[in-house]
C-alpha positions in Angstrom: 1.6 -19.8 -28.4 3.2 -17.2 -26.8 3.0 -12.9 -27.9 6.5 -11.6 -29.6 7.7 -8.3 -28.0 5.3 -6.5 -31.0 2.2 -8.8 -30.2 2.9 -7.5 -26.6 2.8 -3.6 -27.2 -0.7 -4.5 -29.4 -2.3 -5.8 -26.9 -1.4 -3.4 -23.7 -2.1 -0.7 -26.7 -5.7 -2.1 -26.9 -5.9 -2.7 -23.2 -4.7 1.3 -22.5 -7.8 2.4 -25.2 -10.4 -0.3 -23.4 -9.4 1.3 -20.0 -10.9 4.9 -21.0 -14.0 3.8 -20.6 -14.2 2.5 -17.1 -15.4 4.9 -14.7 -12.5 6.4 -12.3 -12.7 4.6 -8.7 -13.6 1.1 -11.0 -11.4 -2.1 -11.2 -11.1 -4.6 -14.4 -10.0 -8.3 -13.7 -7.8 -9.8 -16.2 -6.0 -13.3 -16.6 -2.8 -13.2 -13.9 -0.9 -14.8 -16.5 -1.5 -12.3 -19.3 -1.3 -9.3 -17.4 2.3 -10.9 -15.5 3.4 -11.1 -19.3 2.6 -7.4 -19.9 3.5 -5.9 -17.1 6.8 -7.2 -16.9 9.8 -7.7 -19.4 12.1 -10.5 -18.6 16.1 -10.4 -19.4 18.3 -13.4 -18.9 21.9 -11.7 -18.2 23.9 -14.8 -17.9 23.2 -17.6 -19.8 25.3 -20.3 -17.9 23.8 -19.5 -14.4 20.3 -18.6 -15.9 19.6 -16.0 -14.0 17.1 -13.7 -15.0 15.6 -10.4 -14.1 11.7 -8.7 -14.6 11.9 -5.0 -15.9 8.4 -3.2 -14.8 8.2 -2.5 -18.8 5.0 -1.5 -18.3 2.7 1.2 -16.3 0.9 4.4 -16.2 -2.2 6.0 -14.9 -4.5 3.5 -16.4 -3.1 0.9 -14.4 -5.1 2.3 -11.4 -8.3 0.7 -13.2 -6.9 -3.1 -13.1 -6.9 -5.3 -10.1 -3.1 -5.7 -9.5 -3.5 -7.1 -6.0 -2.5 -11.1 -7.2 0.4 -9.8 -9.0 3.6 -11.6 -8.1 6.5 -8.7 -7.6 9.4 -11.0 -7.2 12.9 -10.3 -9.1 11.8 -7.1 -10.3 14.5 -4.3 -11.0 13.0 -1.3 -9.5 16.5 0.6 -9.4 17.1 0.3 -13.1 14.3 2.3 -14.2 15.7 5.4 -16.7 18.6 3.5 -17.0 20.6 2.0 -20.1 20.2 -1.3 -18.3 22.4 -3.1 -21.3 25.5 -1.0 -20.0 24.8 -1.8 -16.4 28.1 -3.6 -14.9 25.6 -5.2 -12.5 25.0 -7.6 -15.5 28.8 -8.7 -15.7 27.6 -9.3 -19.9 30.1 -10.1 -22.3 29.9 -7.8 -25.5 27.8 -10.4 -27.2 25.3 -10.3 -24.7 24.9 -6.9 -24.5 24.5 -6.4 -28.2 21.9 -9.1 -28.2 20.1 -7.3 -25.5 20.3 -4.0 -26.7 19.2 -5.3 -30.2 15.7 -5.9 -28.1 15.1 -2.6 -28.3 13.0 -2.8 -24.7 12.9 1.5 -24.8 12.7 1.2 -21.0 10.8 3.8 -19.7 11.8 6.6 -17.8 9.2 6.1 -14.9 7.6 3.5 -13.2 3.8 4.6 -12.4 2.0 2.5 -10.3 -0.2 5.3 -8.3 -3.1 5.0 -6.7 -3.0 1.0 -7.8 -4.0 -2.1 -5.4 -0.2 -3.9 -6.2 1.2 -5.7 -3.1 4.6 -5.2 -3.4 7.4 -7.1 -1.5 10.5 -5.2 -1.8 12.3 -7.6 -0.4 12.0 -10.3 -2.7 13.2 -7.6 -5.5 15.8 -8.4 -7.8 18.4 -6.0 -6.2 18.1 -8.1 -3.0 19.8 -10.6 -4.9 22.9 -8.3 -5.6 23.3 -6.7 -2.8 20.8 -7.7 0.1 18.8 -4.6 -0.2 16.3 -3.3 -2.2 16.7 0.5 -4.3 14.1 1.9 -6.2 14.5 4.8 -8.8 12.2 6.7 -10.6 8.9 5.1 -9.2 5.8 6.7 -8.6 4.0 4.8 -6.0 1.5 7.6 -4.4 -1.5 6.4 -2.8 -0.6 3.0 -2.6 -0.8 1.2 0.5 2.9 0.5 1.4 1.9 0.4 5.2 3.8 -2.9 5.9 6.9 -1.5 4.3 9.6 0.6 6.8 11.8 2.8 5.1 14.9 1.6 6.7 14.6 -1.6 4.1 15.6 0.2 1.1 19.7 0.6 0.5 18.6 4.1 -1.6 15.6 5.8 -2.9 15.7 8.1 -5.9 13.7 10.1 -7.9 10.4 8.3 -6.4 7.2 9.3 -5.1 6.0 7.7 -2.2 3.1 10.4 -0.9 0.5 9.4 0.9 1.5 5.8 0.8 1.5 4.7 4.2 5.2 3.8 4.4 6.8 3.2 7.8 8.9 5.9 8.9 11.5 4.6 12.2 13.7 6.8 14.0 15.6 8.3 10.9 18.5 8.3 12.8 18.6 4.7 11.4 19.2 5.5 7.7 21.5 5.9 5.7 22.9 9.3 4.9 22.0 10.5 1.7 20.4 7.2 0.9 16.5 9.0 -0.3 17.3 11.3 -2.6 15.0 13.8 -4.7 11.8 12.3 -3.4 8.1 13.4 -2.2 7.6 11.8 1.1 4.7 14.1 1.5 1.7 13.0 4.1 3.7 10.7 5.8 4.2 10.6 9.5 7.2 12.1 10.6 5.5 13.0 13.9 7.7 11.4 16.3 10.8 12.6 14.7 13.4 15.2 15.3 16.0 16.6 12.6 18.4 19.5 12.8 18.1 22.5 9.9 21.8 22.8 9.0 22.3 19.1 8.8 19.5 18.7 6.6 20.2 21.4 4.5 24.2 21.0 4.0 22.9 17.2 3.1 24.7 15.4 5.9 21.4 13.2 6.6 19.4 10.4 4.7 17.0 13.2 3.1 18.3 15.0 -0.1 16.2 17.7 -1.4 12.9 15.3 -0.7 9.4 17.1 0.0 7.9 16.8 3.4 4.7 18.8 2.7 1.8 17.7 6.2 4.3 15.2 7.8 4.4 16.8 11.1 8.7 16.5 11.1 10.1 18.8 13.4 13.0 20.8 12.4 15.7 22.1 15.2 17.0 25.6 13.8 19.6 27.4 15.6 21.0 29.9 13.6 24.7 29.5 14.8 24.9 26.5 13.1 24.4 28.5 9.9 26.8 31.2 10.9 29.5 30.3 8.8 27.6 27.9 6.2 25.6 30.8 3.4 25.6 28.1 1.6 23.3 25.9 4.1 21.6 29.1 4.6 20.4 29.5 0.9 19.1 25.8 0.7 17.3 26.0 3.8 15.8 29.3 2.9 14.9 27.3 -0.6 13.3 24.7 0.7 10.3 27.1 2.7 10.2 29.1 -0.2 9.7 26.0 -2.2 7.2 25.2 0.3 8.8 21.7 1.1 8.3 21.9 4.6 4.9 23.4 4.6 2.6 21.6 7.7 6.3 20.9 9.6 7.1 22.8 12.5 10.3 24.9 13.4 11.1 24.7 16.8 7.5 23.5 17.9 6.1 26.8 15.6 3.8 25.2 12.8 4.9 26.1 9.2 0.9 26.5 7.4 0.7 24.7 4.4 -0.6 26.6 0.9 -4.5 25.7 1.6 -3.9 26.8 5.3 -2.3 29.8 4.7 -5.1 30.3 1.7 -7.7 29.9 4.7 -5.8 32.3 6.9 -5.7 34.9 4.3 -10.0 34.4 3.2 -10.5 34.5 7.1 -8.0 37.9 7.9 -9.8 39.7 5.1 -13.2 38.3 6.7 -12.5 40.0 9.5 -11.3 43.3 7.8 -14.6 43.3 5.5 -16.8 43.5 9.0 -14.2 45.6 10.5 -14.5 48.3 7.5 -18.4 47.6 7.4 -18.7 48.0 11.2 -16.5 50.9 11.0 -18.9 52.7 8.4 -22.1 51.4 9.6 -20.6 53.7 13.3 -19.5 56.7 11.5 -22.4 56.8 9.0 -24.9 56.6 12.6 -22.6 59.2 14.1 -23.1 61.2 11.1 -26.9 60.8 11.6 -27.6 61.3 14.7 -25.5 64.3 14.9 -27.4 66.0 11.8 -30.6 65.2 13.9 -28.8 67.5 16.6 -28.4 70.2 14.3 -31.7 70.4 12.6 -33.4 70.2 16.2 -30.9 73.0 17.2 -31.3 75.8 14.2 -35.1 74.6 14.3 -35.4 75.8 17.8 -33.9 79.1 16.9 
């Protein structure tokens, strides 16, 4: 007998409560087949051809504390995450279709968090590749996962997602897309072999739309007469240092120190001005001393 919809929430409601007591850095094993069934939400949006889709219905922190790595990813929607997916034309529905599904009431969530989890996912066996041959993903956060045998270049558009610390491939991102990763923390990845110029990035003529690129080693190419005419540029470049988005990049081969570098800078400059001042007193305060000694000697003598 299978769980209703209801039946389903009570148990990954009982499962979320269970998890609080496993110690962080700890795994739980659970049926494949269960946690498949709570994990995901399937929707069949055309009846005559059958074809179906998994929404990833369900995640969160917690998840980090289950053993995910036999889960089977294929013809999940990562790109419809936040989305009304009832109104979607991707579904081609007929208005008795959509009512039906909208009657569901699935609530889909407005995130997809799957950090610090041991999921293998294939992205390209994703349910977008059946639409249009690529996979996008919205809204997910993914940190800490190990997406190491994943390249960037496979994914038509990423929005909205968090892929820091993850491993991901990055190629020559000449290759992508422009404006195809928006509003994403691609932070601790390695950008070190790659090159791009300030004004492009900033007037958003390349792939990277107000993304974060905190410790990747990217190297940004400034010359200000690209920004000559272009405040505009100007004022989102300046944003993004003061945002500290490119914090551990370099600009034009000059490091740009990160908050905990700069933090270490600062403790070691005032380091150095303690046993400056102390040095400084300790010598006046001798001076001060031995030159009393000099006048004592001197009136004693007289």
């Amino acid at each position: 007998m299978k769980l209703n919809k209801q039946g389903r929430d009570e148990v990954r409601k009982s499962i979320e409560i269970a998890l609080k007591e496993i110690p962080q850095g700890q795994r739980i094993h659970l049926d494949k087949l269960l946690l498949e069934n709570l994990l995901f939400e399937t929707i069949t949006y055309d009846k005559d051809k059958k074809k179906t889709l998994r929404l990833p219905y369900w995640s969160g922190e917690f998840l980090e504390k289950i053993d995910l790595c036999e889960i089977n990813f294929e013809n999940v929607a990562w790109s419809l995450i936040g989305e009304d997916f009832s109104q979607t034309s991707l579904f081609h529905l007929d208005e008795d279709s959509r009512e039906k599904i909208t009657s569901k009431n699935f609530g889909m969530p407005k995130e997809v968090n799957y950090q610090n989890t041991n999921a293998s996912i294939d992205f390209s066996t994703s349910w977008e590749c059946n639409i249009t041959k690529y996979p996008h993903i919205q809204n997910c956060n993914f940190s800490g996962m190990d997406l190491s045998k994943t390249s960037i270049i496979l994914f038509k558009k990423i929005e909205n997602c968090n892929l820091s610390n993850t491993h991901i491939k990055i190629p020559a991102i000449d290759k992508l897309t422009t404006e195809s990763i928006i509003d994403t923390n691609l932070d601790n990845l390695n950008f070190w072999n790659c090159t791009i110029n300030a004004y492009k990035l900033a007037s958003g003529k390349t792939a990277f739309i107000d993304c974060s690129f905190v410790n990747t080693g990217l190297n940004v190419k400034y010359e200000s007469i690209d920004f000559k005419e272009d405040k505009t540029a100007l004022q989102n470049f300046s944003k993004m240092i003061k945002n500290k988005k490119l914090d551990g990049c370099s600009i034009n081969g000059k490091i740009l120190h990160t908050i905990e570098e700069r933090q270490e800078l600062a403790q070691k400059k005032l380091r150095e001005y303690e046993r400056m001042k102390e040095n400084m007193i300790e010598s006046i305060t001798q001076s001060i001393k031995e030159q009393t000694k000099k006048i004592i000697k001197k009136r004693n003598n007289n």
